[in-house]
KESE-833281 format. One record per residue (C-alpha): x, y, z. Coordinates in steps of 0.02 Angstrom, whole numbers, plus 50000, padded with zeros to 5 digits. Each point is the difference from the previous one (the first is absolute). Layout:
N
XYZ ...
***
This chain:
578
547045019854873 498215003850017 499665020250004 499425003550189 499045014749938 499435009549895 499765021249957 498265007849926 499615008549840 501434998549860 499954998549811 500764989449873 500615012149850 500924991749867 501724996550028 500965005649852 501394993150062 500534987449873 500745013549862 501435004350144 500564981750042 500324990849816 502065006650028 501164999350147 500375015950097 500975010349873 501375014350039 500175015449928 501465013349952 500725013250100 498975016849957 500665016049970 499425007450170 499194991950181 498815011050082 500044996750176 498565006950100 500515003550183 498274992550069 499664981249907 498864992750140 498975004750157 500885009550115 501145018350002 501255006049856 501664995149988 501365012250026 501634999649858 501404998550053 501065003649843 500015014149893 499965004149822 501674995449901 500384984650126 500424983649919 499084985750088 500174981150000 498504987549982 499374996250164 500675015550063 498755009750123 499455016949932 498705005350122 500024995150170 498255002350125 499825006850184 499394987850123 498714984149942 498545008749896 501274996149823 501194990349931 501635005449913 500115003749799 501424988749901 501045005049848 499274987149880 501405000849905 501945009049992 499955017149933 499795018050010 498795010250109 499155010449858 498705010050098 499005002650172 498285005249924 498045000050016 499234986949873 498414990649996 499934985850086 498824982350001 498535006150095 497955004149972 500265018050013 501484998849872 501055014350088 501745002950014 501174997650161 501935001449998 500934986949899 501994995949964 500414995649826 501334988649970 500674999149821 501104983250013 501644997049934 499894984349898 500964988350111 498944996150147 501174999850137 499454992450163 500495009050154 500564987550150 498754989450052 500114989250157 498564984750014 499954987150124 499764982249951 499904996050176 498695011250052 499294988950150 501905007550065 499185016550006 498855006150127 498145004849989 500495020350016 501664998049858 498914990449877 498535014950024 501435013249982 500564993449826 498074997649935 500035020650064 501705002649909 499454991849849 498765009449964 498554985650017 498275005449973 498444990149959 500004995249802 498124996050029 499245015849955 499905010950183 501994999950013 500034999250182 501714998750063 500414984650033 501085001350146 498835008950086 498704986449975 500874986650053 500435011050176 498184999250049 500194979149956 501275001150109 499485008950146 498434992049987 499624981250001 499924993349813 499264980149984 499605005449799 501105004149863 499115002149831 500915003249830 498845009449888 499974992149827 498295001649953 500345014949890 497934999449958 500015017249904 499734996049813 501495002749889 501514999050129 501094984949992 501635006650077 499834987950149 499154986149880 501524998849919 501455004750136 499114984650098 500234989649846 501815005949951 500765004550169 499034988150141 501674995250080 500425021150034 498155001550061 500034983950136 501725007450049 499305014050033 498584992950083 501254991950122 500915017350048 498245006750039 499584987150113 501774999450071 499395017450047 498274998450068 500204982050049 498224992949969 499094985850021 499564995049821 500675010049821 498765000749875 500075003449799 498385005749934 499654998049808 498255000849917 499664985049898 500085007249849 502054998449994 500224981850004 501905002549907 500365013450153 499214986450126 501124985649935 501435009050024 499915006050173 499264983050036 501764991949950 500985010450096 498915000750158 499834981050006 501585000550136 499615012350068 498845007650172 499085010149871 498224994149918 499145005849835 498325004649989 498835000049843 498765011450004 498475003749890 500235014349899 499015016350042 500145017650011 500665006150114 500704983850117 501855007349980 499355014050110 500854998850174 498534998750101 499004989149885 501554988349974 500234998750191 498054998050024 500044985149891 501524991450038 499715001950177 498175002050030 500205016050104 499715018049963 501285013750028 499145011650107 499525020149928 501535011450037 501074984450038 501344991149947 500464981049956 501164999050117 498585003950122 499254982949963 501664992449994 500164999749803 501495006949865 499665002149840 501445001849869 500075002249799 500704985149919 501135013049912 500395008350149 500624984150071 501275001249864 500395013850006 500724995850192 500744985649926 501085008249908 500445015350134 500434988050130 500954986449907 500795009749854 500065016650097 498845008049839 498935014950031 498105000949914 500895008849846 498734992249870 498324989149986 499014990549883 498655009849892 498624990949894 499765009449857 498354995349890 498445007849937 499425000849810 501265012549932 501464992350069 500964986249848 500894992350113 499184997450172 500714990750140 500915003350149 501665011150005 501185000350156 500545020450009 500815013450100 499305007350110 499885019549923 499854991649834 498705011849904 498544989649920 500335007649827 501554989950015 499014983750044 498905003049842 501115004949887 501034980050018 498234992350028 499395010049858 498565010649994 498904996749880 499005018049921 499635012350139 499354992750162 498215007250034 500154994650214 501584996850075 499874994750173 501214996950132 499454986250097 498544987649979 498395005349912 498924998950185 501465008550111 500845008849852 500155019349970 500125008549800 501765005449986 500175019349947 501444996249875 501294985649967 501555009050073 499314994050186 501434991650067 499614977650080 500295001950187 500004983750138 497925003049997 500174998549807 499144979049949 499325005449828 499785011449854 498404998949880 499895006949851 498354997149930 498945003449839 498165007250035 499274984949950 500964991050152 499865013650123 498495011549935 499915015750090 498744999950113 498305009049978 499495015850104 499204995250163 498294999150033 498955001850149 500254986850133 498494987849963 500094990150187 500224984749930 501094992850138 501454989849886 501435010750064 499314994650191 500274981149917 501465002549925 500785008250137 501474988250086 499935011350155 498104999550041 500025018649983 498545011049912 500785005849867 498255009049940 500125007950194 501725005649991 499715008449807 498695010050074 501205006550164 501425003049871 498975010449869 499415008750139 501495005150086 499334992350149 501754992350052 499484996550200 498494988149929 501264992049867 501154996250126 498814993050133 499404988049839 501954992150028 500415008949815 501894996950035 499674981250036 499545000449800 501444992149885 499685010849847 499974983849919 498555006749854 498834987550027 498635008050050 500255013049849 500324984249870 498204994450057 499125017449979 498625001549883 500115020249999 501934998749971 500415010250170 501815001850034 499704995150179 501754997650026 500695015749961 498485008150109 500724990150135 501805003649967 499555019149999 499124997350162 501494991750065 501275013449964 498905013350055 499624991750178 502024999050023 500325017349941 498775004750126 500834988150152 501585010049933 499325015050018 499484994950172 501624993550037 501025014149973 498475010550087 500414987450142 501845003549989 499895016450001 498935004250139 500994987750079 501625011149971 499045016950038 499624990550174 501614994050026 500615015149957 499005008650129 500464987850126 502075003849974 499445018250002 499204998850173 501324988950062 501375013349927 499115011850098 499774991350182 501954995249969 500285017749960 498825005450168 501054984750102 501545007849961 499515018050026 499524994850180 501624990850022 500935014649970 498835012150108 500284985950136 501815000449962 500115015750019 499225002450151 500904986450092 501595011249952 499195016150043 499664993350188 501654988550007 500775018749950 499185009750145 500234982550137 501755002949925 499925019650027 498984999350172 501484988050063 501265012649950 499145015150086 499634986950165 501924994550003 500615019549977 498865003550120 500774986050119 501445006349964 499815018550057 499234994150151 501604988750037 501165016049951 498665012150115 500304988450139 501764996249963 500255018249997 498985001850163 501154987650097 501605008049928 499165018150066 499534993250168 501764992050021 500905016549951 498875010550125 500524987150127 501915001549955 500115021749986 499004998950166 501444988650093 501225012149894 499015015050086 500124994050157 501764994849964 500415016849949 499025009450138 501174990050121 501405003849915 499555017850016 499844999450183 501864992050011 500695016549884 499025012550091 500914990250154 501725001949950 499745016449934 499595007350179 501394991950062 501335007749866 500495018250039 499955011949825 501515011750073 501134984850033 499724987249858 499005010349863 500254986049855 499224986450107 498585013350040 499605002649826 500074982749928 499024995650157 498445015349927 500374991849799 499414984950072 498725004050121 499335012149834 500004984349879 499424989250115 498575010950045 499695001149795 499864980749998 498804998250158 499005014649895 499904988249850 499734983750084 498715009550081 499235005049849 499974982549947 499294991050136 498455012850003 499694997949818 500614981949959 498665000049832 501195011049916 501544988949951 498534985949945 499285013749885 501685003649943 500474980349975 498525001449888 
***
């Protein structure tokens, strides 16, 4: 296949590779403690989930992560949690962040582990769950987890899959020689990841300089929908965006992504790595390490546990004398490890130890001359020179707007320097301090964004508060004026109801007067008749008649005086009905 394109600047530093691949891929003992660092790629710490004294299995998870930004922490072997502790960890500023150690049993007992030979069974969702579960990260150097990558392949629209195995760094052979040994695990996995991301074309990218490595995945990817491309070996074409540029001809634009173009790229070891999670069920408990440099007897390249201190590696590879560098990683890309007990995470590829003569320390730098190499040397077409100046400067705004974080760290630029400038580390202090400072602005952000919010639920409180006091005070005076309706009624029906009596009363006076006035009359007439007979009846000759005759005219007279006195005041038996 003929290279589409092609990136600027690069170097061609000697390889040194050829000390690290004269012996297959050895393995070493079980040491006497793993130290497991809770944060071994890009992304936020793991949280344990076991606790000191617990007996664990291999493959057993031991720190799980919340939400996407991690991946899980495996047991790498059975035995006892010894500690949750601080320790020094593989990183350029060489300080500590919480670790587990593990000191292992002897008998390397697996915990269950389910694979799936038939993974094409599985959907697209399952298969990214178990990569998540697994604890997959990126063996390539960034250690970007894996599942995560592959969900922007799959929500966007992939027609490029690329397996990085340039490995173009000088000394590291890891994937060299897991291509040559292990090419069938690596085209499995090659097949899973397009399974996932379903592509249009798989490639396998190997510089020319690793024609046993090219043979082999040639044989197995003769039957298969995946090709092999050589290409020529420079620093740095195993960088993502340089690979991509020249195996595709187009450029991965600043602040994007490859998935943006419609482009994947994988580590060949990564690649096995999901081999063996998906088809033997396996977490990423270990990787292969080169180990190499002058004071090493016994170079070559080791397949460890993860947590495995490097002492450990050097001790069975055998360190020759004192090492005067010893740096984790390549010599370009590389940082100087602060001691040996520094435990191999998933980001660990290699381990120099070199002599002074190898590695010489480099001189003090010198004033920047202009010279312009580091502007050819540059993969990125940055300005390095431009982007020294910002970062001495502290003029991060200017840095920034000079696309610093589109630069790779990948030490060209400083490997080309006459004056022997660390322009990397100038541009990796720039970098941390313009994300401390988007931190800073982040959690400013947040919080003024919770003072607001808080002032907004205040306010709200308060009209809710003012709502309901209203409520009430309406409530309350719909009651108070139902109350007097309800009182006013009353008074206006006892009201109507003395009236009725008065009149009542009235009718029952008038009909009374009417009645003792008939009885008057009645009586008057009566009277007459006994004032009548009473003339008539002689008092010498019947004197009983004569005086009954005077008892009744006397009481009769008594009533007509009392019907009389009724009649002419006929108010006073209502008053006395009242």
């Amino acid at each position: 296949m003929q290279l589409p394109g092609r990136f600027p600047g690069g170097i061609h530093p000697p390889a040194h590779k050829e000390r690290s691949t004269q012996q297959p891929i050895r393995q070493l003992p079980l040491p006497e403690a793993l130290i497991l660092p809770l944060r071994q790629h890009i992304g936020s710490l793991a949280v344990p989930c076991v606790a000191v004294g617990d007996h664990v299995l291999k493959g057993q998870c031991i720190a799980t992560v919340n939400g996407r930004s991690g991946v899980p922490i495996h047991a790498p072997t059975s035995g006892r949690i010894d500690a949750l502790f601080d320790h020094p960890v593989p990183h350029p500023s060489g300080l500590s962040e919480p670790c587990i150690r593990l000191v292992p049993d002897g008998r390397d007992c697996w915990t269950d582990c389910q694979g799936f030979e038939d993974y094409r069974s599985l959907t697209t969702f399952q298969l990214l769950e178990r990569l998540h579960d697994a604890g997959i990260a990126g063996l390539g150097g960034a250690g970007f987890p894996t599942a995560n990558k592959l969900r922007t392949g799959v929500e966007s629209t992939i027609h490029t899959l690329i397996l990085n195995g340039a490995e173009c760094e000088p000394y590291i052979s890891a994937d060299d020689m897991l291509m040559r040994e292990r090419a069938k695990a690596v085209a499995d996995g090659a097949d899973i990841l397009a399974f996932i991301t379903r592509p249009q074309r798989v490639l396998i990218a190997i510089e020319d300089d690793k024609p046993e490595a090219i043979a082999a995945m040639h044989a197995v990817c003769s039957e298969r929908d995946i090709q092999v491309v050589t290409l020529p070996a420079r620093y740095p074409s195993g960088g993502e965006r340089q690979l991509i540029q020249l195996l595709t001809g187009r450029e991965v634009p600043s602040g994007g992504r490859p998935a943006d173009i419609g482009v994947i790229c994988q580590n060949v070891a990564t690649a096995a790595a999901v081999e063996r999670a998906i088809r033997h069920g396996e977490p990423l408990i270990s990787r292969i390490v080169t180990i190499t440099g002058d004071r090493v007897a016994n170079p070559g390249n080791v397949e460890v546990l993860l947590g495995t201190p490097f002492s450990h590696l050097l001790k069975h590879t055998g360190l020759s004398g004192q090492a005067d560098r010893l740096i984790c990683g390549g010599p370009l890309m590389g940082f100087t490890l602060p001691s040996t007990d520094i435990p191999v995470i998933k980001t660990s590829a290699c381990l120099i130890a070199a002599s002074e003569a190898e590695l010489p320390t480099p001189p003090p730098a010198r004033a920047c001359i202009r010279c312009g190499y580091c502007a050819d040397a540059c993969p990125a077409s940055l300005l390095p020179q431009q982007l020294f100046w910002f970062a001495n400067a502290g003029e991060w705004d200017k840095a920034e707007a000079f696309n610093l974080f589109d630069c790779i760290e990948c030490g060209a630029c400083a490997y080309v320097c006459p004056s022997h400038i660390p322009l990397v580390q100038h541009y990796r202090h720039a970098k941390g301090e313009i994300r401390a400072l988007r931190q800073e602005k982040t959690k400013a952000d947040q919080a003024r964004q919770r003072f607001e919010a808080h002032q907004e639920r205040m306010q709200r409180e308060q009209e809710e508060q003012e709502a309901r006091r209203r409520a009430r005070a309406e409530a309350l005076a719909q009651r108070s004026t139902a109350a007097q309706i309800a009182t006013d009624d009353k008074a206006a029906k006892a009201a109507a109801v003395r009236a009725a009596v008065e009149r009542q009363q009235k009718r029952t006076a008038t009909d009374e007067a009417t009645v003792k006035r008939k009885q008057l009359a009645n009586a008057e007439e009566r009277l007459k008749e006994l004032k009548s007979t009473l003339a008539e009846v002689d008092a010498d000759s019947d004197p009983r008649r004569h005086t009954r005759l005077l008892d009744s005219i006397a009481r009769q007279e008594a009533r007509i005086a009392s019907l009389r006195a009724a009649v002419e005041s006929p108010s006073t038996d209502a008053e006395r009905h009242d």
